[in-house]
Structures are given as structure tokens and as C-alpha cells.
C-alpha atoms as one frame of an Amber mdcrd trajectory, in Angstrom:
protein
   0.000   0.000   0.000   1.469   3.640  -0.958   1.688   5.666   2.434  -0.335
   8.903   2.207   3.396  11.344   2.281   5.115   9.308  -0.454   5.397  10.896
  -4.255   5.988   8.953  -7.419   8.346  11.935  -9.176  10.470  14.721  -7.860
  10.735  17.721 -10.929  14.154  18.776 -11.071  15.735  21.809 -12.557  19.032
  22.538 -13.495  21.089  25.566 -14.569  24.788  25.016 -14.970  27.073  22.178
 -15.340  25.658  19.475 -12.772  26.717  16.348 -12.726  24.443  13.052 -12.993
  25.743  11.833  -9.904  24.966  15.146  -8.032  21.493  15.417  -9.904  20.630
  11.574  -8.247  22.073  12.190  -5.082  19.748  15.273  -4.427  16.494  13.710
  -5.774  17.264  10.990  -3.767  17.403  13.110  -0.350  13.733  14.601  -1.658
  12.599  11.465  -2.213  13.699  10.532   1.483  12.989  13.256   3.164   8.959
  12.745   2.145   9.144  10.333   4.140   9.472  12.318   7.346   5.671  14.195
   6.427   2.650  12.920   7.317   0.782  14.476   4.656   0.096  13.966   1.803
   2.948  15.590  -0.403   1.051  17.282  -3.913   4.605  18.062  -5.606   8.035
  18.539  -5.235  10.794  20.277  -6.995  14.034  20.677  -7.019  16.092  23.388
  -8.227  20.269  22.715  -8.715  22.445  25.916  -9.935  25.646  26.334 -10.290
  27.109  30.300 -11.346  29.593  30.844 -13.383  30.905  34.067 -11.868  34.186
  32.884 -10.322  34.404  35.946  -8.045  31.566  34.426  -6.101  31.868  32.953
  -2.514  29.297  30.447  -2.919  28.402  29.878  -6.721  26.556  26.908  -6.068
  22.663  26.458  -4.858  20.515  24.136  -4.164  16.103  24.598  -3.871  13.603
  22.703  -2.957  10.196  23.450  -2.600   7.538  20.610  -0.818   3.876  20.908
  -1.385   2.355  19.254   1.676  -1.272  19.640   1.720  -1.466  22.704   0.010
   1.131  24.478   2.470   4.241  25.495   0.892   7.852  24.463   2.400  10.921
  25.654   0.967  14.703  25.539   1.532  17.487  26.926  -0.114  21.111  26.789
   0.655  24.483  27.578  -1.485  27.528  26.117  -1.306  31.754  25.879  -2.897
  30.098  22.884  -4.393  26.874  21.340  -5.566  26.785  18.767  -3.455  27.838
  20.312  -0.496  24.955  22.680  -1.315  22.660  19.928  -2.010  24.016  18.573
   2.006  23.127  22.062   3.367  19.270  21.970   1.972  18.586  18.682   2.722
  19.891  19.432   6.254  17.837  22.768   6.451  14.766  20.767   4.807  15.052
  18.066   7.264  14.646  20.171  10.125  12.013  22.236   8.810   9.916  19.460
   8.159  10.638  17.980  11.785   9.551  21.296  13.002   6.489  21.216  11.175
   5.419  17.948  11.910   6.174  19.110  15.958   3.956  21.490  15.345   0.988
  19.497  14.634   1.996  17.098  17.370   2.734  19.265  20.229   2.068  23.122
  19.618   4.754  23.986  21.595   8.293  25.281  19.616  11.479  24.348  19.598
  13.324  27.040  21.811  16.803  26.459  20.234  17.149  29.026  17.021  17.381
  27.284  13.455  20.872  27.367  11.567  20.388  28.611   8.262  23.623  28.155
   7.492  25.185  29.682   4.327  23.050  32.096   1.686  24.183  33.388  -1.697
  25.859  36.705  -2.027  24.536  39.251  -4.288  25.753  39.708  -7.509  27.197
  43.492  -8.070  24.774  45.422 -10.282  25.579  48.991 -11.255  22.542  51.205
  -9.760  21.208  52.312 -12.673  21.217  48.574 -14.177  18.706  47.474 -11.494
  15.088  47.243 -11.901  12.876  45.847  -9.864  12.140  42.125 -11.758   9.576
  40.289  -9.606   6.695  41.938  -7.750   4.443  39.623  -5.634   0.726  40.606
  -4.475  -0.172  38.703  -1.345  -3.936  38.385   0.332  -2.591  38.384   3.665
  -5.072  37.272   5.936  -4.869  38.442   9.757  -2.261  36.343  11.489  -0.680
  36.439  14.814   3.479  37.093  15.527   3.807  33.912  15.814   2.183  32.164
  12.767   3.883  34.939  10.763   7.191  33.606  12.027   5.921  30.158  11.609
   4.834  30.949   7.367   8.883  32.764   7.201  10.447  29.617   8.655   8.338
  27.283   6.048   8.758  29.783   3.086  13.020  29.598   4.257  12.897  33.357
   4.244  14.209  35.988   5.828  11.714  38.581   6.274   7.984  38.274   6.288
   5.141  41.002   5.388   1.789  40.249   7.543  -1.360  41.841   8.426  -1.259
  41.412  12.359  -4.445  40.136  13.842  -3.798  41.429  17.484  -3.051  45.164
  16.146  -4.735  45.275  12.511  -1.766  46.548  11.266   1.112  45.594   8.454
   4.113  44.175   9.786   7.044  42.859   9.054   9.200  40.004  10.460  12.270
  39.999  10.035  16.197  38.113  11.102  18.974  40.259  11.163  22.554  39.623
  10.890  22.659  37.609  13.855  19.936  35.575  13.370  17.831  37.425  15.841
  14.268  37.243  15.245  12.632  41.005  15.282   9.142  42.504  14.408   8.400
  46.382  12.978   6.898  48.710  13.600   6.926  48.754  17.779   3.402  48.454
  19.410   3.551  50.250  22.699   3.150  47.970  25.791   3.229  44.914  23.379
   4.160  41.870  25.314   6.320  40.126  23.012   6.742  36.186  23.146   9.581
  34.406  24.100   8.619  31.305  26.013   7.625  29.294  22.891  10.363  29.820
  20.285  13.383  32.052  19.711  12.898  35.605  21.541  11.271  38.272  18.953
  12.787  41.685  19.643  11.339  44.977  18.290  12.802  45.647  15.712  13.777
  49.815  14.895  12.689  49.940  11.579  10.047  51.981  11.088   7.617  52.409
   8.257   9.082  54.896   5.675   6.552  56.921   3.928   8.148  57.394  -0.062
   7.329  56.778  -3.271   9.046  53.582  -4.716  12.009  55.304  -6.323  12.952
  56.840  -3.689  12.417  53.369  -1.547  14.859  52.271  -4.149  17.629  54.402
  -3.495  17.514  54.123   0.013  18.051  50.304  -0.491  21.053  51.360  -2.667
  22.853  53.333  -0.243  21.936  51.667   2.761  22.837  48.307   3.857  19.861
  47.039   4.655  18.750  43.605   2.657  15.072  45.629   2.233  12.987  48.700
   2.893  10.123  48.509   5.007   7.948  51.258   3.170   4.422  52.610   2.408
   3.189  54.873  -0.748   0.962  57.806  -0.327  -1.923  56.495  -2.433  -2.712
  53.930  -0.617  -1.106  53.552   2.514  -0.389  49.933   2.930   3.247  48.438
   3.740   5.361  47.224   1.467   8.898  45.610   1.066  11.269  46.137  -1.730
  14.023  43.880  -1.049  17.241  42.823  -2.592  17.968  39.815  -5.397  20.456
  37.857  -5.299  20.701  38.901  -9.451  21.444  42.343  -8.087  17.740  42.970
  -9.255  14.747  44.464  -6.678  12.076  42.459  -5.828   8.433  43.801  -4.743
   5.979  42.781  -2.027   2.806  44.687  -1.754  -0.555  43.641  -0.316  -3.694
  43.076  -2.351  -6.604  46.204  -1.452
């Protein structure tokens, strides 16, 4: 009988020279780490790349992207090598998925923080070259702190934008450079949890009020992986962020 997590076929992509031995050895971590679910997995793909820039520290990465019931969980991890990038994600994968399944067992978190170990660095993009190649529209339902933090660990991001239940305002999560998790804008007297997962700090961003070129030049010049930002028209948060193509991406909520 086929359990309910297992999946027939594993979609890989691949950019760059990968190796058939490298391309089997990370669809056959996918295929294993299915098995760790206990739902039923929809899809799965895999995403191998290897960059021919020489001057970068990490050229190689490795994706993966699970669809378990409908809920999307991601990794992505970059390495000297493919397959030492492909032993990153399926170590990052791994634990996400153990974390998820904890969750439904026990709602309790893990108090010890996740290592995300390496990410890729940013290729160098003269400022005028950049344009901002992928914006996303999200319906963000009302969620609390900590099911935003909960959709950034699944999604393997770093920053999440959230319309927060408790304060019916836009938020965003974020990790700085130490891994720290932190929310912005402050809510006065906002009793922040810690007891349950990693502490979330305030965080001292606070919501810029500029038009989007402007947002963009105070991403170049700053060093700052996004701006947390709102347009006049409309008033609703935003985050344009930085590419690892040197590029801007865009994350505005649907009115």
C-alpha cells in the first residue's frame, strides 16, 4: 500500500554544469525526506544551480520546494560545491519538516534558534542597471506574531510582510545579521513572546513613507537587505528587497 506522504516523481531543474551523480544524489534526499511528512505531499521540486561568476563565494545552490497539503515548504542553501549545497538543503529541509510535523503534534516550539547556514551573495549590479524584476501581491489574511514567524520559517525566508491580527496593522518580520528574530513597527506595551520559540525583539525599523524610487535608493545606499515602506496612495506596507541577481524584488498587499 502507498503511504499517504510518499510521491511517485520529484521535478528537477538545473542551470549550470551538474553532474548526474549530483542530480541523483539530491532527488534521492527529496525522495527521502517525504518520508518524514505525514501528509500527503502534492509536488516537489528541485532546483540545482551552479554560477559561473568565479568571483563568487558560494556559486553553487541548491532549492527545494515541498507541497504538503497545500502548504508550501521551501529551503534553499548555497555552497563551494553542488553537493555540499545539495548537504546544506537537505539538512535545512530536514529540520524544517521535523519542526512542522512538531507542530501538529505538540504546539509547543522548539526554543533552540534554526541554523540557516550559508546564503548566496549578491551579484554586483551597477545602480542604474537594477530594476525591480519580480513583484508579488499577497492576500494576507490576519495572522498572529507567531504564525507569521511560523509561514517565514516554512517559506526559508528571511523577512515576512503580515497583516497582524492582534493590532490590525502591516508588519514585518524579520532576522537580522545575527539571526535574531525582530518585528516592525513597535506596538507600545506589546508583550512580546519568548517562552515558545526564539525571543522576537522589536525591531527599529520603522515604516518609511516614499514613493518607490525613492524606496529604491535608500536600499542602494543603505545596507539594509530591504525597505520597510508605504506609498501615499494607498497607505499599505510594502517591502522592496534585494535579489540575489542584483535585481529588486516587490511585495505589496492586495486592497
Amino acid at each position: 500500500m502507498v503511504k499517504p506522504h510518499t510521491i511517485s516523481e520529484v521535478e528537477l531543474r538545473v542551470t549550470g554544469r551538474v553532474s548526474s551523480q549530483d542530480r541523483e544524489l539530491a532527488l534521492n534526499k527529496i525522495r527521502a525526506l517525504c518520508e518524514l511528512g505525514h501528509e500527503p505531499i502534492l509536488d516537489a521540486v528541485v532546483k540545482l544551480k551552479v554560477r559561473p561568476k568565479a568571483t563568487l563565494e558560494l556559486p553553487s545552490i541548491a532549492e527545494a520546494s515541498l507541497n504538503l497539503n497545500g502548504d508550501l515548504v521551501r529551503a534553499h542553501a548555497a555552497g563551494q560545491t553542488i553537493g555540499e549545497a545539495i548537504d546544506l538543503l537537505d539538512n535545512k529541509l530536514g529540520r524544517r519538516l521535523r519542526r512542522r510535523r512538531k507542530r501538529f503534534e505538540d504546539r509547543r516550539h522548539d526554543a533552540e534558534p534554526e541554523n540557516r547556514g550559508h546564503v548566496p551573495g549578491y551579484v554586483e549590479r551597477p545602480h542604474d542597471e537594477r530594476d525591480v524584476v519580480r513583484h508579488k501581491t499577497l492576500a494576507m489574511r490576519p495572522v498572529s506574531l507567531e504564525e507569521a514567524v511560523d509561514e517565514m520559517d516554512q517559506l526559508d525566508h528571511d523577512f515576512y510582510l503580515y497583516l497582524d491580527v492582534d493590532h490590525d496593522i502591516d508588519r514585518v518580520i524579520y532576522r537580522n545579521g545575527d539571526g535574531e528574530l525582530h518585528v516592525a513597527p513597535a506596538v507600545d506595551g506589546e508583550n512580546l513572546p519568548g517562552d515558545t520559540r526564539p525571543t522576537i525583539y522589536s525591531g527599529p525599523l520603522v515604516l518609511n513613507h516614499l514613493p518607490l524610487l525613492d524606496a529604491e535608493r535608500l536600499l542602494d545606499h543603505g545596507n539594509e537587505p530591504f525597505v520597510f515602506f508605504a506609498e501615499s496612495d494607498n497607505g499599505r506596507s510594502q517591502v522592496l528587497y534585494r535579489r540575489f541577481d542584483g535585481h529588486y524584488g516587490l511585495i505589496t498587499p492586495a486592497i
